[in-house]
Backbone as a ProteinNet text record, in pm:
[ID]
protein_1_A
[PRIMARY]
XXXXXXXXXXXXXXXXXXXXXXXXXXXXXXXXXXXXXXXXXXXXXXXXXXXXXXXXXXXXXXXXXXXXXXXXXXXX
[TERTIARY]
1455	1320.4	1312.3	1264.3	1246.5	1190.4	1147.8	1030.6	947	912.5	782.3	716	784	715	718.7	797.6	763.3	622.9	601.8	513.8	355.5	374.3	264.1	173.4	324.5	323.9	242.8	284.7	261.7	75.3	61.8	-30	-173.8	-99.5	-180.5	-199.3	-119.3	-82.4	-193.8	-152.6	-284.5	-427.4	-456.8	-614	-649.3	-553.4	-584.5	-591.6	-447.6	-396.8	-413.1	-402.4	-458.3	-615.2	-679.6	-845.4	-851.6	-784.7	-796.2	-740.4	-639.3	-557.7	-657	-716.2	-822.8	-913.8	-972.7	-1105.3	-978.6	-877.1	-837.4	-835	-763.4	-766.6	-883.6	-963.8	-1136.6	-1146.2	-1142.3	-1174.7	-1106.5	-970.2	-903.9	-920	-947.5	-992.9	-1182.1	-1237.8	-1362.2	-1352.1	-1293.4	-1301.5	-1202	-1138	-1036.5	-1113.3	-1231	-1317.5	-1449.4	-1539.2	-1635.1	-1598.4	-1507.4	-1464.1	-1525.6	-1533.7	-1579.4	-1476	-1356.7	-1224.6	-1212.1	-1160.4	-1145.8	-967.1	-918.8	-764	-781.7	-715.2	-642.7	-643.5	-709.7	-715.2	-531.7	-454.9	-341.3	-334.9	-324.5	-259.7	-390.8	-486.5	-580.9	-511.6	-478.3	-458.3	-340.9	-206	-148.7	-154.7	-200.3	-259.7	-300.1	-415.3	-458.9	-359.5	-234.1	-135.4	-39.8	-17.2	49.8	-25.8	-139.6	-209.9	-220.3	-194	-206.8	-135.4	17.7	124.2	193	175	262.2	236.4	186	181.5	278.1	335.3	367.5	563.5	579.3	733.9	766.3	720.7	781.4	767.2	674.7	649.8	704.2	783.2	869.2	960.4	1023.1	1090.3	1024.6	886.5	794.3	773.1	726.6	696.8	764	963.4	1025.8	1051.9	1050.9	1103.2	953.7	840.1	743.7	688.1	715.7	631.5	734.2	865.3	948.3	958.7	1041.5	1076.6	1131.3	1085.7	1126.2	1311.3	1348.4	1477.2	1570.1	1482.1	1515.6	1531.8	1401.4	1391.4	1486.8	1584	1662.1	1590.9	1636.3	1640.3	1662.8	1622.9	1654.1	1688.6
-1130.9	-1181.9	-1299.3	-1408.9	-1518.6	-1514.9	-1586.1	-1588.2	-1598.3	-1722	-1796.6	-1658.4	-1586.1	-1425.4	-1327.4	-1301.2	-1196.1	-1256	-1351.1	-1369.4	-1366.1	-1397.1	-1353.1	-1219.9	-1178.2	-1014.6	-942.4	-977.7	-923	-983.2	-1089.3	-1141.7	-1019.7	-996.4	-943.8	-777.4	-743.3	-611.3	-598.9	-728.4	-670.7	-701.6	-792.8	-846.3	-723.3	-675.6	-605.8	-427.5	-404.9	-282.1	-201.1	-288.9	-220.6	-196.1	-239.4	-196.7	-64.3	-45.2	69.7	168.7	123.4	249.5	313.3	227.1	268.4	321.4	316.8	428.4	542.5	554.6	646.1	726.8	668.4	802.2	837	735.2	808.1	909.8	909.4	1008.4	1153.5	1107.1	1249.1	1319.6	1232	1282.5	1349.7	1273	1323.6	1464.5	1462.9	1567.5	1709.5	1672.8	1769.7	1847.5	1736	1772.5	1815.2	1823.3	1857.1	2032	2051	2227.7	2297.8	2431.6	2506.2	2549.3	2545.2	2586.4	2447.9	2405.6	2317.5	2330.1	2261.9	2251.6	2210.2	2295.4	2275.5	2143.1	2101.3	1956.3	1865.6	1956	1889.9	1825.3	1955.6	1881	1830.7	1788	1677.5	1555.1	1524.9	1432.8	1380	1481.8	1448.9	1419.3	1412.6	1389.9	1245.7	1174.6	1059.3	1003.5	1031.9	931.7	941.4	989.8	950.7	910	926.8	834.6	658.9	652.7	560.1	458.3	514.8	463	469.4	545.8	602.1	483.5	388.9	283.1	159.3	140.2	31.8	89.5	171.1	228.1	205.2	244.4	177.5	54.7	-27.1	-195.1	-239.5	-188.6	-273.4	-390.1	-372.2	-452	-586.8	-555.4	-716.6	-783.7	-687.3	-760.7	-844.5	-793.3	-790	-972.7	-1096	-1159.1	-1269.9	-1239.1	-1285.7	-1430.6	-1405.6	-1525.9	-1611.7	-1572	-1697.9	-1788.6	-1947.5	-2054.8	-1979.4	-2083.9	-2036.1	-2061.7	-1946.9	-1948.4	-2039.7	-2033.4	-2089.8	-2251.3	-2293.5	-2422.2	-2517.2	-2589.1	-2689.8	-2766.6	-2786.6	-2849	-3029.5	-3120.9	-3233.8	-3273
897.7	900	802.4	850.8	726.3	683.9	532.5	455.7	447.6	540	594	666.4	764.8	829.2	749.2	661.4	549.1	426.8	438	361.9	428	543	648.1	700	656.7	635.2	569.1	478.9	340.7	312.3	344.4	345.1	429.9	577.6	640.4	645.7	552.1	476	398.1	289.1	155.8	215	297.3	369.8	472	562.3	669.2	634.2	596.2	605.1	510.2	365.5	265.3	223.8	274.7	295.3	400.8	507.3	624.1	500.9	430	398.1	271.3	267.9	84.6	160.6	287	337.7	419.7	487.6	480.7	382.8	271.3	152.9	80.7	102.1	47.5	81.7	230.5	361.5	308.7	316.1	265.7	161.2	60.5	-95.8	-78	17.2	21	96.3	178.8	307.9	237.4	112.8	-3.9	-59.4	-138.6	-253.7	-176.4	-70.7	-9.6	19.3	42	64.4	2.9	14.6	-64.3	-172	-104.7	-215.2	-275.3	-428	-469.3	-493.6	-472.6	-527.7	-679.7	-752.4	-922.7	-901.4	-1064.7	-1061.3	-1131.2	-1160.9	-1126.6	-992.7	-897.5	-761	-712.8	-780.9	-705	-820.4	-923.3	-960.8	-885.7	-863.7	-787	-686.6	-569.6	-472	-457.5	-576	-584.4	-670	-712.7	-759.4	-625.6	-533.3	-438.4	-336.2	-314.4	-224.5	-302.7	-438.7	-488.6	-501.1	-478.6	-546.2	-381.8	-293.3	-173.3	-78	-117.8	39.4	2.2	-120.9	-186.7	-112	-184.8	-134	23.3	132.7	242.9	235.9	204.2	220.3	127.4	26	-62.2	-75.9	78.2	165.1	176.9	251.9	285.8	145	20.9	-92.3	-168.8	-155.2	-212.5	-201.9	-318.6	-366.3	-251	-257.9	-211	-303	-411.1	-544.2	-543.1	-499.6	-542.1	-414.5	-498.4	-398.7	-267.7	-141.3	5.2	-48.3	-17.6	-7	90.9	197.9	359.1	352.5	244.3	234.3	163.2	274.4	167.8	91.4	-66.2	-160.3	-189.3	-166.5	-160.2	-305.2
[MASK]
++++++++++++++++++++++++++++++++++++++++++++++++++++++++++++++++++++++++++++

């Protein structure tokens, strides 16, 4: 994948995908905590550190070496 499309990516990741993914996990954290049973607030903290941290690890790939010079681009 070239740079110029990994950066497009990534672009339409943080504008698009990462807003769906922040009301998904509202949703789940709301629809957790609305129960009548409450889960131990460990595994609710846990819970909101891997909903937090858990979207960055597969997309590591698209992010990876995003700020620097286009690699692709010859140098004059």
């Amino acid at each position: 994948m070239t740079y110029k499309t990994r950066k497009r990516l990534a672009i339409l990741i943080l504008v698009v995908g990462l807003p769906v993914y922040i009301i998904v996990a509202a949703t789940i954290m709301s629809l957790m905590l609305n129960q009548e049973i409450r889960f131990w607030w460990p595994i609710e903290f846990l819970v909101y550190v891997l909903l937090g941290i858990g979207w960055a690890f597969p997309l590591k790939w698209v992010f990876k070496g995003i700020g620097q010079p286009d690699p692709d681009q010859s140098n004059p």
